[in-house]
BALUMMAR-178699 format. One record per residue (C-alpha): residue in three letters; x, y, z. Coordinates in steps of 0.25 Angstrom, whole numbers, plus 5000, padded with zeros to 4 digits. Layout:
N
ALAXYZ
...
END
This chain:
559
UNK539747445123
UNK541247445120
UNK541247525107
UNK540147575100
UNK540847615089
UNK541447535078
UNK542647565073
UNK542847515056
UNK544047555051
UNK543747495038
UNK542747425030
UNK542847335017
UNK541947395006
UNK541747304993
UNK541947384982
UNK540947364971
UNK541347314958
UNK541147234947
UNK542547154947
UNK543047134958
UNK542647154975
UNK543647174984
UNK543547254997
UNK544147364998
UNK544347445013
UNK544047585014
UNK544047675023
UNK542747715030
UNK542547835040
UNK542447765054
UNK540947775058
UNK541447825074
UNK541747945068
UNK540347985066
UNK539647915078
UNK538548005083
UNK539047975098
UNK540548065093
UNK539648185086
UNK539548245100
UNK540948255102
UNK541148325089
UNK540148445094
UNK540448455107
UNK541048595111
UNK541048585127
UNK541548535136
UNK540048495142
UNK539848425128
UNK541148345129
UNK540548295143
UNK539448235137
UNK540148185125
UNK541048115133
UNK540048045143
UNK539348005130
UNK540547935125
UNK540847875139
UNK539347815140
UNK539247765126
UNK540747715127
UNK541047785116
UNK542347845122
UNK542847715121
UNK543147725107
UNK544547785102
UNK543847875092
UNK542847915102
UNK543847955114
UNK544648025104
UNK543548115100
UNK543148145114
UNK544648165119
UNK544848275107
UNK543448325111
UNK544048345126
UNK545148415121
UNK544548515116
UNK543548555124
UNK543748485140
UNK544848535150
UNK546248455149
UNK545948385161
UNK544548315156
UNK545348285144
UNK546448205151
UNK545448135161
UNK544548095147
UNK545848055141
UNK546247965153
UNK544947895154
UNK544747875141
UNK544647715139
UNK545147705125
UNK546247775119
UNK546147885110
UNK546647925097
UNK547847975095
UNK547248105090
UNK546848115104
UNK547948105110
UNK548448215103
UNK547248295107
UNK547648295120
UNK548948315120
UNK548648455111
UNK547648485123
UNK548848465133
UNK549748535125
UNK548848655127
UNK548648635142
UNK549148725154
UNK549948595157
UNK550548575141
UNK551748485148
UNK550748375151
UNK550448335136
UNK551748265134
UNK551348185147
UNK550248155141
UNK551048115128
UNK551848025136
UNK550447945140
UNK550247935126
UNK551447855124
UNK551247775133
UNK549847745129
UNK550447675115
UNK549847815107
UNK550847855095
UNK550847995094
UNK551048085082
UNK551448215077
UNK550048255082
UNK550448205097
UNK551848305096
UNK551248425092
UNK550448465105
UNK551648405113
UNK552448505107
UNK551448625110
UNK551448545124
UNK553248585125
UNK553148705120
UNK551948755130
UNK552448675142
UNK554048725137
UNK554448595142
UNK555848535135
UNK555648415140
UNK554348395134
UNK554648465120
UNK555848355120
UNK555048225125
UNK554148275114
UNK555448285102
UNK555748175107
UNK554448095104
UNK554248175090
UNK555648125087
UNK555247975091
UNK553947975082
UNK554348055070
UNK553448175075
UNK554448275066
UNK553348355060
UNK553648495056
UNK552448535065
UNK552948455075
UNK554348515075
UNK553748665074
UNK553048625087
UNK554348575094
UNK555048685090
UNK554148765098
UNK554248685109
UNK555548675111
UNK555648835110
UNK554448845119
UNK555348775129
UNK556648885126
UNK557548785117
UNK557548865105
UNK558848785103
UNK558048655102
UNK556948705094
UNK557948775083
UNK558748635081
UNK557248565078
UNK557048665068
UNK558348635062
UNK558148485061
UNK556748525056
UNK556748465041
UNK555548525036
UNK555148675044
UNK553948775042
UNK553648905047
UNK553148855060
UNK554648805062
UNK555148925059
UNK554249005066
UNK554448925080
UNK555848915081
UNK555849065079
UNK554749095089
UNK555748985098
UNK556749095097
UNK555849205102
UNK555449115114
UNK556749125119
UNK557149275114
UNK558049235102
UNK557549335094
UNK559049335085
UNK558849195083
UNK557249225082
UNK557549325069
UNK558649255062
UNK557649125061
UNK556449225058
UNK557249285045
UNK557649125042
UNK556149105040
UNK555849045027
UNK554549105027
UNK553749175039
UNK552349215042
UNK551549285053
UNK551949215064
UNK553549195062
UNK553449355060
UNK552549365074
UNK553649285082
UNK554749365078
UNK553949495081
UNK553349445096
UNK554749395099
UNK555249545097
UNK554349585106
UNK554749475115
UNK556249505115
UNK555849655116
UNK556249685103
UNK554949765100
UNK555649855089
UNK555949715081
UNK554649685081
UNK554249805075
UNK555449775064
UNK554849645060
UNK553449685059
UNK553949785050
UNK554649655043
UNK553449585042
UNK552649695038
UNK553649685025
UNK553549535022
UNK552149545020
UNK551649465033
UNK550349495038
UNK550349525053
UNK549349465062
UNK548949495077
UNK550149435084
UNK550949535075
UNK550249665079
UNK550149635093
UNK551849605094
UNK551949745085
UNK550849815094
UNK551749755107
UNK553149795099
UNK552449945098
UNK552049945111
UNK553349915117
UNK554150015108
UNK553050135109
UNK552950125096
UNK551350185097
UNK551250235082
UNK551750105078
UNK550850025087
UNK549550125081
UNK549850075069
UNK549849915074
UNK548649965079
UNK548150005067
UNK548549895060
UNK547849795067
UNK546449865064
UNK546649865051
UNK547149735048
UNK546649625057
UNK545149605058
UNK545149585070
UNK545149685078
UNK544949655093
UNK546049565097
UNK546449555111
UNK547949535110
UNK548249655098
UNK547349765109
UNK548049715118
UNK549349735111
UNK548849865108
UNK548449905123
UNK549949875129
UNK550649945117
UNK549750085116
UNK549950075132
UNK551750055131
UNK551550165120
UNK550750245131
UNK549550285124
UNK548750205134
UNK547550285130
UNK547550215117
UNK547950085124
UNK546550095132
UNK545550125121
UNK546249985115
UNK546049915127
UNK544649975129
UNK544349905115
UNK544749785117
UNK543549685119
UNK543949575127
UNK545049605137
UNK546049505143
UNK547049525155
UNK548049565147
UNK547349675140
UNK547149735153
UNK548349725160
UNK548949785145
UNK547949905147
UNK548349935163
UNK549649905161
UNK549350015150
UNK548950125160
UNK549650095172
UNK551150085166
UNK550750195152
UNK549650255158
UNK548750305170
UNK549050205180
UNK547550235186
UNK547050195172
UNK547550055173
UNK547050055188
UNK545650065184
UNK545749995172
UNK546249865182
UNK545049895189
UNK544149875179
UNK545049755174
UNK544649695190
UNK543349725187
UNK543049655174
UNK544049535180
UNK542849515189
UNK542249445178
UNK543149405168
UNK544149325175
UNK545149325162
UNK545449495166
UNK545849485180
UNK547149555183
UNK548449485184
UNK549849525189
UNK550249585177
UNK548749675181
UNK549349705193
UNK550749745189
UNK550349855180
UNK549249895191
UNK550549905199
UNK551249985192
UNK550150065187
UNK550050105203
UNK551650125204
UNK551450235193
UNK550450305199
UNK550950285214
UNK549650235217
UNK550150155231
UNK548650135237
UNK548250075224
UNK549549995222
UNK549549935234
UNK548049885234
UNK548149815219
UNK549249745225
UNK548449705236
UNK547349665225
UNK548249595218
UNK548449475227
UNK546949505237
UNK546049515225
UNK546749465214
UNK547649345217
UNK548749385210
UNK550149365216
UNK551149495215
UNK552549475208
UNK553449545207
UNK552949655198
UNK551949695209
UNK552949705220
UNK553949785213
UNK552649855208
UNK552249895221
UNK553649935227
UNK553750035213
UNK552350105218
UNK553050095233
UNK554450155227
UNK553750265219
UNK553050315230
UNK554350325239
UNK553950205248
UNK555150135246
UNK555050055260
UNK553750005255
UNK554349965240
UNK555449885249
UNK554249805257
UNK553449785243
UNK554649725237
UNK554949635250
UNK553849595250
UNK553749525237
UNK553749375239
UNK555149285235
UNK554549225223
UNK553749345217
UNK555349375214
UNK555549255205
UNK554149305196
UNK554349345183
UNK553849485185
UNK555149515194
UNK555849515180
UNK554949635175
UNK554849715185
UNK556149675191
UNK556949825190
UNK555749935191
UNK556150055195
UNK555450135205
UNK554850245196
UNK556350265193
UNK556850295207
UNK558050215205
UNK558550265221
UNK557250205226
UNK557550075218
UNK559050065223
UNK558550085239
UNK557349985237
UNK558449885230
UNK559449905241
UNK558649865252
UNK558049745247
UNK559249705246
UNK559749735260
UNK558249665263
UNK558849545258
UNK560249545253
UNK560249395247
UNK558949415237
UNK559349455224
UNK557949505218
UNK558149625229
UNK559449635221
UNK559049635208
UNK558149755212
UNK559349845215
UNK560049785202
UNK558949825194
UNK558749975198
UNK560449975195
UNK560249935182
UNK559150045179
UNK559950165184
UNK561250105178
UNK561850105190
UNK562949995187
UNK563849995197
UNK562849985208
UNK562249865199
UNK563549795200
UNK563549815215
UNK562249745218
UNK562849635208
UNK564049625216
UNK563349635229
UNK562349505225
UNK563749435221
UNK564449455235
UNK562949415242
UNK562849285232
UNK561549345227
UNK561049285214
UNK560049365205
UNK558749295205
UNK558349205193
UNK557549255183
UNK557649395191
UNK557849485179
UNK558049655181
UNK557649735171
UNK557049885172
UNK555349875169
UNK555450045164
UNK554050045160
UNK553449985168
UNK553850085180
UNK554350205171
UNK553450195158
UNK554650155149
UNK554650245137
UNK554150175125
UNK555150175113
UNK556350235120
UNK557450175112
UNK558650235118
UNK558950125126
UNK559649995122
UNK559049845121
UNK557749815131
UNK558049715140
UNK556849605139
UNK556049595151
UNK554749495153
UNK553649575150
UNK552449545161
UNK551749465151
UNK551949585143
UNK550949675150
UNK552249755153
UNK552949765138
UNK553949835146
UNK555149905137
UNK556549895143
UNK557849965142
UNK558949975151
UNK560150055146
UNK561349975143
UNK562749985152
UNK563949975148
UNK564249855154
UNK562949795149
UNK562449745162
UNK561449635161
UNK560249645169
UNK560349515180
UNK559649395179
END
């Protein structure tokens, strides 16, 4: 049975009358479309259900009809893991609707492996398949999530060649191609846009943000011909991005006074800017904004928000009884809440509160600590000086839990050894890091910590790394950053020449800042300083706020 079901496009109906009887073709609504043999594909809701549905199809030789295939392949999209969907797809013996395709390539585009969609789009040329606007669209989400510029302009390049020139379209370009850093690129599309919305305005200027133009970012904003909600959130959050808190604060005010209703997103960026400045009356009154003006009131991300910024305005009492209300935690709620106590706090608080975070991990695999965990466990036992209990969570870190120290831990670990007056043992601990921890990301956070201010202790650790081994420029930039800290200049200068004359070359992506808070509880709102330098922010579990003051000669920290 090659086809059980027929397929009518059209039928002639003679139209009654009493002159004349020509036919006349009408449309007629295909009868495949209701074939009790599809209705199950219409009320499946698992992936068990879509098993059967699709042995049925294959029994019957149902899936051999377009129509039929199509409905199953959207079916699979939906509810079967990416890799039964591509075997279905590949076995299928007749091909599917265009409407399919594109199914599948939005399924793609959402992947862990988003890249693979315009591979998949290339089959489809092949195949003889025209796409349209329909087909670009999630190859565009597919650039911007895989930031590839290869793909984003193989995909430009398509749209151009089909006529795909859509304002959607081009707002989903424009986002790509700023996903991928070319700002450049995505601000000449939105020139040679005829026809822009809001959407256009708002991704370019979020495009700005991405890359920390936030000049460029506000000249565009205040272009807007109109803004809403979500142009106003960008502009905010990229504030708080290129750690500029205070002007984010500023343009809430603004949009207090256009009349824009805030949602969420906005209080938790005002509730993160309170946080960071320790602005705690402010942040009360975010607080209580939120209870009265949203319905509702258990949402994860604003407490949170709230947990990490009653903790930076040290009033981690309050920042508990939050946290202690909150209904469904995740691992960022509790690493905010321990971070909280072992860097504000009583360090033994967060230590028995990562306890019970092991305890509860044991069941629900979504809590189970991470490095960021770990970190401010570290640090929570540097404070305290609690050696016996530092040295056996780093031990616990790898034995029980798997996790891979970097950086941060190591330099974690030699702070409890420096504070303590082992220095020989802080030496070891640092020695002892493997080569590529150094390249990690964290060795840009924790990069220049002091030990509990001891800037002697520093210096004579720095020094003999370096005589350790003289031609490794992380044990320099060590040394360079405890200069930088004490303002020492001269000796600064010395190292700089002393890495010339040795050929030494500062480490790429090797960047020296001085983390205050994490080991000296930086004080909140202290304004006597000049510009914050902007550091990565640990997943911003560490919202750590920076000054250095400024020289004379206005050094710039190395690279």
């Amino acid at each position: 049975m090659d086809s059980i079901i027929s397929i009518p496009s059209r039928r002639q109906v003679s139209k009654p009358s009493t002159t004349s009887s020509s036919p006349e073709l009408l449309p007629e609504r295909p009868p495949y479309l209701d074939h009790p043999s599809l209705l199950p594909l219409r009320l499946s809701s698992s992936f068990h259900h879509l098993l059967q549905c699709q042995a049925h199809l294959t029994t019957s030789s149902l899936v051999r009809h377009p129509f039929a295939a199509s409905l199953l392949l959207k079916l699979s999209c939906s509810l079967a893991p990416l890799p039964h969907t591509l075997l279905l797809f590949s076995h299928l013996p007749s091909t599917p609707y265009l409407l399919s395709f594109n199914t599948l390539l939005k399924s793609l585009s959402l992947s862990p492996s988003p890249h693979v969609a315009v591979s998949f789009f290339s089959s489809m040329l092949r195949s003889g398949l025209i796409p349209n606007i329909f087909t670009f669209l999630p190859l565009a989400v597919s650039c911007a999530r895989s930031a590839s510029q290869t793909d984003a302009e193989v995909v430009h390049a398509q749209a151009i060649r089909r006529g795909a020139d859509s304002v959607v379209f081009c707002n989903s370009l424009i986002h790509a191609y700023a996903a991928c850093g070319l700002v450049g690129y995505a601000r000449a599309m939105f020139d040679e846009m005829p026809l822009r919305d809001l959407v256009s305005w708002n991704s370019l200027v979020d495009g700005y943000v991405k890359v920390g133009d936030l000049r460029s970012a506000r000249c565009l904003f205040d272009k807007m011909p109109e803004r809403n909600v979500v142009s106003w959130n960008i502009m905010i959050s990229g504030c708080l991005k290129c750690q500029c808190p205070e002007s984010g604060l500023e343009l809430f005010r603004e949009m207090e006074r256009a009349g824009v209703l805030s949602d969420v997103k906005t209080i938790v960026s005002i509730a993160t800017a309170c946080g960071r400045l320790g602005l705690i009356r402010y942040g009360r009154s975010v607080h209580g904004y939120f209870v009265r003006s949203f319905r509702e009131k258990n949402n994860l991300i604003f407490e949170t928000a709230l947990v990490d910024m009653y903790s930076k305005c040290k009033r981690v009492d309050v920042a508990r009884k939050v946290f202690d209300r909150i209904v469904e935690k995740n691992l960022v709620s509790w690493n905010k809440m321990i971070l909280g106590h072992c860097i504000h706090a009583c360090a033994q608080d967060g230590l028995a509160l990562f306890d019970e975070m092991v305890q509860i991990g044991e069941e629900d695999s979504e809590v189970k600590p991470d490095e960021t965990t770990f970190v401010g466990i570290l640090l929570g036992c540097s404070r305290a000086g609690l050696l016996d209990e530092g040295r056996r969570y780093f031990d616990k870190m790898t034995s029980i839990h798997g996790l891979k120290p970097t950086f941060a831990h190591y330099w974690c670990m030699a702070n409890l050894y420096g504070g303590l007056g082992m220095v020989q043992e802080a030496e070891e601990v640092l020695m002892s890091m493997p080569e590529d921890t150094e390249s990690l990301v964290w060795s840009t956070l924790l990069g220049s910590c002091r030990f509990h201010g001891d800037i002697e202790l520093g210096e004579q650790i720095g020094k003999r790394l370096i005589e350790l081994e003289p031609y490794n420029s992380s044990r320099y930039a060590l040394l360079l950053n405890i200069y930088i800290v004490a303002e020492r200049w001269e000796d600064f200068e010395k190292v700089k020449e002393m890495m010339k004359q040795r050929a030494v070359k500062t480490m790429p992506g090797h960047s020296l800042f001085d983390l205050k808070e994490i080991v000296h509880s930086f004080k909140a709102g202290d304004r006597s300083q000049p510009e914050m330098k902007d550091i990565y922010s640990m997943m911003d579990e560490i919202a750590a706020k920076l000054k250095l003051r400024a020289h004379s000669h206005h050094h710039q920290l190395p690279i």
